[in-house]
C-alpha positions in Angstrom: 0.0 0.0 0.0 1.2 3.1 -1.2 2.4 6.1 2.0 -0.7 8.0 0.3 -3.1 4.8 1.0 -1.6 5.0 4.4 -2.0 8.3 5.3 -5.9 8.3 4.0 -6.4 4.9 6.1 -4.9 6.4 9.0 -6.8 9.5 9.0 -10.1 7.8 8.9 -8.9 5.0 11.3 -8.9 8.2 14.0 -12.1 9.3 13.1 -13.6 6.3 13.3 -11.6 5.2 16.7 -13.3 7.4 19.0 -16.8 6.2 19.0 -16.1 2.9 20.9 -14.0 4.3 23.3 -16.5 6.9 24.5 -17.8 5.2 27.7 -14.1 4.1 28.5 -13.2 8.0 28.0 -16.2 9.4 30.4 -15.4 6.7 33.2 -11.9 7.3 32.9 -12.4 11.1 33.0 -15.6 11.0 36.0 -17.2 12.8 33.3 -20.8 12.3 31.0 -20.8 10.7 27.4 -21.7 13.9 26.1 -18.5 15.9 27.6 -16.3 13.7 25.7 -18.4 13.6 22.3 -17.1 17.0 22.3 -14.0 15.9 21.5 -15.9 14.1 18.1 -17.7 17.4 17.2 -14.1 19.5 17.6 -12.4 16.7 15.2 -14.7 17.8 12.7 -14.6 21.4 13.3 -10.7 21.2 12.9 -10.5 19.6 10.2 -13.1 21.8 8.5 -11.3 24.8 9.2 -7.9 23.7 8.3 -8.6 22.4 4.9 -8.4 25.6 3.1 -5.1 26.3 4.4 -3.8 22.8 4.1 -4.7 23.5 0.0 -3.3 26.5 -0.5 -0.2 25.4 0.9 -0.6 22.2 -1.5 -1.1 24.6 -4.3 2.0 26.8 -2.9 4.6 24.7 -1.6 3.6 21.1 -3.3 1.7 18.3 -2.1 5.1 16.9 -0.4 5.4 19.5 2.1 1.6 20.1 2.7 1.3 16.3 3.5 4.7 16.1 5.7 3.9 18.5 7.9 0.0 18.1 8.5 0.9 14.1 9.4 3.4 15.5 11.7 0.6 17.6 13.7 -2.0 14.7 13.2 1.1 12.2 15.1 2.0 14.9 17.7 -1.7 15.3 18.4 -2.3 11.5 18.8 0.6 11.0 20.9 -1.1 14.0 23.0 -4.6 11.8 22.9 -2.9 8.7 24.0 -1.0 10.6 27.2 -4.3 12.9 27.4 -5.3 13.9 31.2 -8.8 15.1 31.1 -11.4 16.5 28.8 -10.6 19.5 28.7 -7.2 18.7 27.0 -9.1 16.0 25.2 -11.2 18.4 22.6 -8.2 20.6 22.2 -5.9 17.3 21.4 -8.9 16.2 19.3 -9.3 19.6 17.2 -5.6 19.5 16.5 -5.8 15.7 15.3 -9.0 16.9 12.7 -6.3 19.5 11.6 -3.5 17.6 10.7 -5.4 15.0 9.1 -7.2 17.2 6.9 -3.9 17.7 5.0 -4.7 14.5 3.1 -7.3 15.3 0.9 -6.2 18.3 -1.1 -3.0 17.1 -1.2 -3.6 13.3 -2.6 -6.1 15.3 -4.9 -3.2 17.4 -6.4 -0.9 14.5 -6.6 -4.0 12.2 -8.3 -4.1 15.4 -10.9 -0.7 13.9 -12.3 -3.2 11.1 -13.6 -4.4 10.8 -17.2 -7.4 10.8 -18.5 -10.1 11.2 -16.1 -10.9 7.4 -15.8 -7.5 6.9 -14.5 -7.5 9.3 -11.6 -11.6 8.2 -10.7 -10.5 4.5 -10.3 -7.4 5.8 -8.1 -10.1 7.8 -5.8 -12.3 4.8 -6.0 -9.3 2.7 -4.4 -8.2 5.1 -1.7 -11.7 4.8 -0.8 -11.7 1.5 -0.4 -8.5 1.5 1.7 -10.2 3.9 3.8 -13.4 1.8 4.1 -11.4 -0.6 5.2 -9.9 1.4 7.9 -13.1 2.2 9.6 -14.2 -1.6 9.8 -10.8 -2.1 11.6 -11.2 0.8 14.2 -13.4 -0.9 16.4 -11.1 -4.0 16.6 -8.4 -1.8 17.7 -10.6 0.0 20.4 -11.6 -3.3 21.4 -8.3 -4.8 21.4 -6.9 -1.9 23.4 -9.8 -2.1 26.0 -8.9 -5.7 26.3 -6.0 -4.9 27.8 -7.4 -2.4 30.2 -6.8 1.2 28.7 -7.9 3.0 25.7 -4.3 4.8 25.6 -2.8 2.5 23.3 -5.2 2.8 20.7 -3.7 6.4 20.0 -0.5 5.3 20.4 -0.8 2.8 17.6 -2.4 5.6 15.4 0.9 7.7 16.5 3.7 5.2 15.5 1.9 4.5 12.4 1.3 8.2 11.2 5.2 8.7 12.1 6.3 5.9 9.5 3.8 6.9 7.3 5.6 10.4 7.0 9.7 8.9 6.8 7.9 7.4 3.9 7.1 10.1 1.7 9.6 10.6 -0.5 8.8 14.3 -1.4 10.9 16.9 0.3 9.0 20.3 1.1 10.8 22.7 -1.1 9.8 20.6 -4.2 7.4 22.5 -6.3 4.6 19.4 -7.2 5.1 16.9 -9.9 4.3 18.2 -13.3 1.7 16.6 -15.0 1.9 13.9 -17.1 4.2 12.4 -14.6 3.8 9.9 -11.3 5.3 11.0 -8.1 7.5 8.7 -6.5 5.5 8.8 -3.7 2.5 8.4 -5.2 0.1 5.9 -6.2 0.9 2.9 -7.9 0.7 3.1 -11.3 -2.5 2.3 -13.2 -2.8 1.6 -16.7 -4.9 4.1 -19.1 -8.1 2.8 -20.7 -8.3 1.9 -24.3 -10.7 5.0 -24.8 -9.1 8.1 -26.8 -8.8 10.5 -23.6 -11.0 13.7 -24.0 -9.2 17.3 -23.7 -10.2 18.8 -20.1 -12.6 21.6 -20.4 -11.1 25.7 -20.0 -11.2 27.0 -16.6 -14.6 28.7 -15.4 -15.0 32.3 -14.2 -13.2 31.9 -10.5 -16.4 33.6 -8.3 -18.7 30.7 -10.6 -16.0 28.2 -9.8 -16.1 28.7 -6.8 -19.5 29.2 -6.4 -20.5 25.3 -7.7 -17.4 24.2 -5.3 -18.6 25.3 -2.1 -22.6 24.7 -3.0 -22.0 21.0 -4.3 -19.6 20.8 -1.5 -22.3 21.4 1.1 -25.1 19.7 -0.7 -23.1 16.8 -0.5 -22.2 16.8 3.0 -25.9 18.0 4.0 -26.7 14.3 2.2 -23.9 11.8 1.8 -22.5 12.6 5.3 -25.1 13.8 7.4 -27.9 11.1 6.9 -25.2 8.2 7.3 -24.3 10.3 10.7 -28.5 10.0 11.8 -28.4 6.4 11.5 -27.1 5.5 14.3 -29.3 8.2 17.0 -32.3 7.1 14.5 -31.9 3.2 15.9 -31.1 4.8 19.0 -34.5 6.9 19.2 -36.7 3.8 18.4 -35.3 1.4 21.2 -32.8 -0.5 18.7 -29.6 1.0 20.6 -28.0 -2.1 20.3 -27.8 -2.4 16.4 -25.9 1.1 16.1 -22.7 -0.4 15.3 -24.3 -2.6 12.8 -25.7 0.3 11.3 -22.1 1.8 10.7 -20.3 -1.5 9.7 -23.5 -1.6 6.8 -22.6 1.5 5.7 -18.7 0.8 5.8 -19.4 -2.2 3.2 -21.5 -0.3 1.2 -18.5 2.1 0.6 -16.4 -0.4 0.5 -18.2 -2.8 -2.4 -19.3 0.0 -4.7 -16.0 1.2 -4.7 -14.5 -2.6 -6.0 -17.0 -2.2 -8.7 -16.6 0.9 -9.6 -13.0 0.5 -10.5 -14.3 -1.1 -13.9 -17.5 1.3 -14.0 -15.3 4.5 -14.5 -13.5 3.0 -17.4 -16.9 2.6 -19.1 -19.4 4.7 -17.8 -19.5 9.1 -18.7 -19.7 10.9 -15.4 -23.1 11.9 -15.6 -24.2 8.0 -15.5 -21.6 7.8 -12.1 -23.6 10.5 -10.8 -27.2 9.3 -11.6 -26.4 5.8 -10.4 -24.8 7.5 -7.2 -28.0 9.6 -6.4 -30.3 7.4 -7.5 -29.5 4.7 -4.6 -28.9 7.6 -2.3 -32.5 9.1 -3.1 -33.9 5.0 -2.8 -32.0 4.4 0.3 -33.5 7.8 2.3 -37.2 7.3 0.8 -37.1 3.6 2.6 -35.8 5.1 5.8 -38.8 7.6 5.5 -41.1 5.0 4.8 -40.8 2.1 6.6 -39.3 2.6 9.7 -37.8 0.0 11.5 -33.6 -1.5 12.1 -33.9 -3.9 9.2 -34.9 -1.3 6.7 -32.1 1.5 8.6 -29.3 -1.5 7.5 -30.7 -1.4 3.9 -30.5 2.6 3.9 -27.1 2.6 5.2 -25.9 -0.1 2.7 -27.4 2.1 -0.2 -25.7 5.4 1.2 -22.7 3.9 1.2 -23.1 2.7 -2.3 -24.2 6.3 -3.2 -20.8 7.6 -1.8 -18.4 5.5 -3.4 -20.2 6.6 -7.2 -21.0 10.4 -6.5 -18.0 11.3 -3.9 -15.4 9.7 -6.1 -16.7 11.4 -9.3 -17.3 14.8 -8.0 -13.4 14.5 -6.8 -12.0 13.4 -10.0 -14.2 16.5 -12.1 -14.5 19.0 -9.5 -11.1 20.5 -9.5 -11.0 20.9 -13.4 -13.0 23.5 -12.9 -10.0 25.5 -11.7 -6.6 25.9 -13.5 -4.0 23.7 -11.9 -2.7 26.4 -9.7 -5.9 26.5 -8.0 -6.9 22.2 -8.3 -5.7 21.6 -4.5 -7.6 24.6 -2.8 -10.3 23.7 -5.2 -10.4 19.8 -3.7 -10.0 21.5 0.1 -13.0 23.8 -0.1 -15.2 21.0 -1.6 -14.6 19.1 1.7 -14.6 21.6 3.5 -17.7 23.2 2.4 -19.0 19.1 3.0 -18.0 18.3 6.4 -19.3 21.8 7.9 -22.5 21.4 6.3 -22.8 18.0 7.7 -21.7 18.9 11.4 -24.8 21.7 11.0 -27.4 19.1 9.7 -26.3 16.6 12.6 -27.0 19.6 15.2 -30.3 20.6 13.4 -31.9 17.3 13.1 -31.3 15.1 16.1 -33.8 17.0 18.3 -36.4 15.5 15.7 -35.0 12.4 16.0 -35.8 12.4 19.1 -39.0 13.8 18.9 -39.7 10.8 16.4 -40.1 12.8 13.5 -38.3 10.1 11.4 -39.9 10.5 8.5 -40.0 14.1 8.5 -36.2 14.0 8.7 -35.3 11.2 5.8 -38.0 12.2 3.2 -36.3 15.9 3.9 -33.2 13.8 2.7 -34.1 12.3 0.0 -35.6 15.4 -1.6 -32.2 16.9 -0.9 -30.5 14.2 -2.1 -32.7 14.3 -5.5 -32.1 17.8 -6.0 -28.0 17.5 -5.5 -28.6 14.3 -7.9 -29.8 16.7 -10.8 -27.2 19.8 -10.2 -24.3 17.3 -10.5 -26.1 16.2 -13.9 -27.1 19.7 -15.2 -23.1 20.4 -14.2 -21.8 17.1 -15.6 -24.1 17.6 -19.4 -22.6 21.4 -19.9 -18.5 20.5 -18.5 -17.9 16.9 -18.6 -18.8 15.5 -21.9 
C-alpha cells in the first residue's frame, strides 16, 4: 500500500476510533458521554477549518510539504490523545488531530491530478476509498483490542507510531514544487494503466467567483446528504429502542463504501460521469425514501448499505471533475474547499436534526433527505451535461 493509502487509512482509522472508546473515555475522566463527544464534534470542526489552508499550501509549496507537515501535527496530536489527562485537554488534542489529518485530501487530490485521462485518476479515488473503508471496519477492533487490555491509551499510540512511518515514507521533500503533470510521483500511487478510450481534452477553466460558487454549494449539498444522513443512522436506531444495532448500522454502511468502490473501478472506465452521478443519487434518493417509509432497524441497515453505495459513485466522481473546474494552480484549494464546504454542512445538519429524532419525527427527517439528495442528484447532472462530456 502506497504512503498515500496509508495516510488516508490512518486519517479515517482516527475518526472512526473514537466512538467505541466513549464510555471508556467518560469513566476514565468521571465525566458524562456527552462531555467527551465534544471531543468528536471539535475533530470535525478542525479539520473543516484547516482544509483551506492545508490546500493553499498544496497549491504553494507542493503536495510533499503540505502532506509532511500536516501528518506531523496529526502524530504529535495522537501522541497527546494517547497521554491525554482530562477533557478538557481531550477536545483541544482532538481539534488538533481533525487539523492535521485534513492535509490529506487536497493534497492526494493534487498528486491524483498527475493522472491521465479522467478514468484513471476516478478508479485511483475509487481505491483510496476502499482503503479507507477498510480502515473504519478495523477501528473498532483496535478499540476493542486496546480495552482488552485495560486502557484505551494505546489505541492512539498505535495511530501515532503509524502516522510517524507513514511520514519517513514520503519521499517528497517540502521545497519541491509538485510533480508536473503527465508524470507519477515517486510517492505516489501505484501506477494504473490508461483505458483503451481516446482520452477527452479537459474543459477551460470557469469564471473563479462561478468556480467557486459550484465548489462550495456541491460541497455542502453533499455533506448536508452523503455525510449527514449516514451520521442520523445511528441516533435514528437509538431513538426507536434499537440502541443495540448502532454499530451494525455503521459497519453496513462501511461495506457499502467499501463494495461499490471494488465495482466501480471497472464502472469508470466505461461509464460518462453523468451516469456515475445518476447511479450515485439514484440509490442515495432510494436508500432515504425507505428510511422515511418504513421505519424500523432492518430497513435503517438497507439505507445505510445504499448510502454507502451512493458515496463510493457520487464522492469519487465529484473528486476526479471537481477540480478541473479550476486551473492547476488552483486544483488543490479547489479539492480542500469541496470538503470543507461538506464536512461543515454535515456537522450543522447533525446539530439541526437530532432534536427531531428524538422527537420521532423520522420521516419528516429522511423524506427531507431524500428530496435533498434528489435535487444534489440533478445539479451534479445539469453540471456534468454542460462540462464533462
Amino acid at each position: 500500500m502506497s504512503a498515500l493509502r496509508w495516510a488516508a487509512a490512518l486519517g479515517n482509522a482516527d475518526w472512526h476510533l473514537c466512538a467505541p472508546l466513549l464510555v471508556a473515555l467518560a469513566a476514565a475522566w468521571h465525566t458524562d458521554i456527552a462531555t467527551v463527544t465534544t471531543g468528536v464534534a471539535a475533530y470535525s470542526l478542525g479539520q473543516g477549518l484547516a482544509l483551506p489552508l492545508w490546500g493553499w499550501l498544496a497549491d504553494r509549496y507542493g503536495p510533499g510539504c503540505s502532506l509532511r507537515t500536516g501528518l506531523v501535527v496529526a502524530a504529535a496530536a495522537s501522541v497527546g490523545s494517547a497521554l491525554c489527562p482530562g477533557p478538557g485537554w481531550w477536545v483541544a488534542l482532538r481539534t488538533a488531530a481533525g487539523a492535521g489529518f485534513a492535509t490529506v485530501t487536497p493534497s492526494v487530490s493534487l498528486y491524483f491530478e498527475t493522472l491521465r485521462p479522467a478514468p484513471a485518476r476516478q478508479r485511483a479515488f475509487a481505491a483510496l476509498t476502499t482503503v479507507t473503508a477498510a480502515s473504519a471496519l478495523a477501528s473498532p477492533l483496535l478499540a476493542d483490542t486496546a480495552l482488552s487490555i485495560g486502557s484505551w491509551r494505546p489505541a492512539f499510540a498505535v495511530i501515532a507510531l503509524l502516522t510517524v512511518v507513514t511520514v519517513w515514507r514520503i519521499g517528497a521533500a517540502c521545497p519541491h514544487p509538485p510533480p508536473a503533470r503527465g508524470t507519477a510521483p515517486a510517492s505516489g500511487p501505484d501506477p494504473e494503466p490508461l483505458p483503451a478510450t481516446r482520452a477527452r481534452p479537459d474543459p477551460a477553466p470557469l469564471p473563479a467567483a462561478y468556480a467557486y460558487a459550484t465548489v462550495l454549494g456541491l460541497g455542502a449539498a453533499e455533506g448536508t446528504v452523503m455525510l449527514g444522513l449516514p451520521s442520523l443512522l445511528a441516533p435514528a436506531l437509538a431513538t426507536t429502542g434499537a440502541a443495540t444495532a448502532t454499530s451494525a448500522v455503521l459497519v453496513s454502511y462501511a461495506l457499502g463504501v467499501l463494495g461499490s468502490t471494488l465495482v466501480l473501478r471497472r464502472h469508470a472506465r466505461l461509464w460518462r460521469p453523468a451516469r456515475l452521478l445518476a447511479t450515485g443519487g439514484t440509490l442515495g434518493a432510494g436508500g432515504a425514501v425507505l428510511a422515511a417509509l418504513v421505519p424500523g432497524a432492518a430497513v435503517l441497515m438497507v439505507c445505510a448499505a445504499l448510502l454507502g453505495t451512493a458515496w463510493g459513485y457520487l464522492h469519487t466522481t465529484l473528486q476526479t471533475w471537481l477540480p478541473r473546474l479550476f486551473p492547476p494552480s488552483a486544483r488543490a484549494r479547489a479539492a480542500s474547499l469541496f470538503s470543507a464546504a461538506a464536512i461543515l454542512a454535515s456537522s450543522a445538519t447533525v446539530a439541526v436534526t437530532t432534536s427531531l429524532l428524538q422527537e420521532g419525527r423520522h420521516t419528516v427527517v429522511f423524506a427531507t433527505g431524500a428530496a435533498l439528495c434528489a435535487a444534489l442528484t440533478c445539479w451534479t447532472l445539469l453540471v456534468a451535461r454542460r462540462r464533462w462530456r
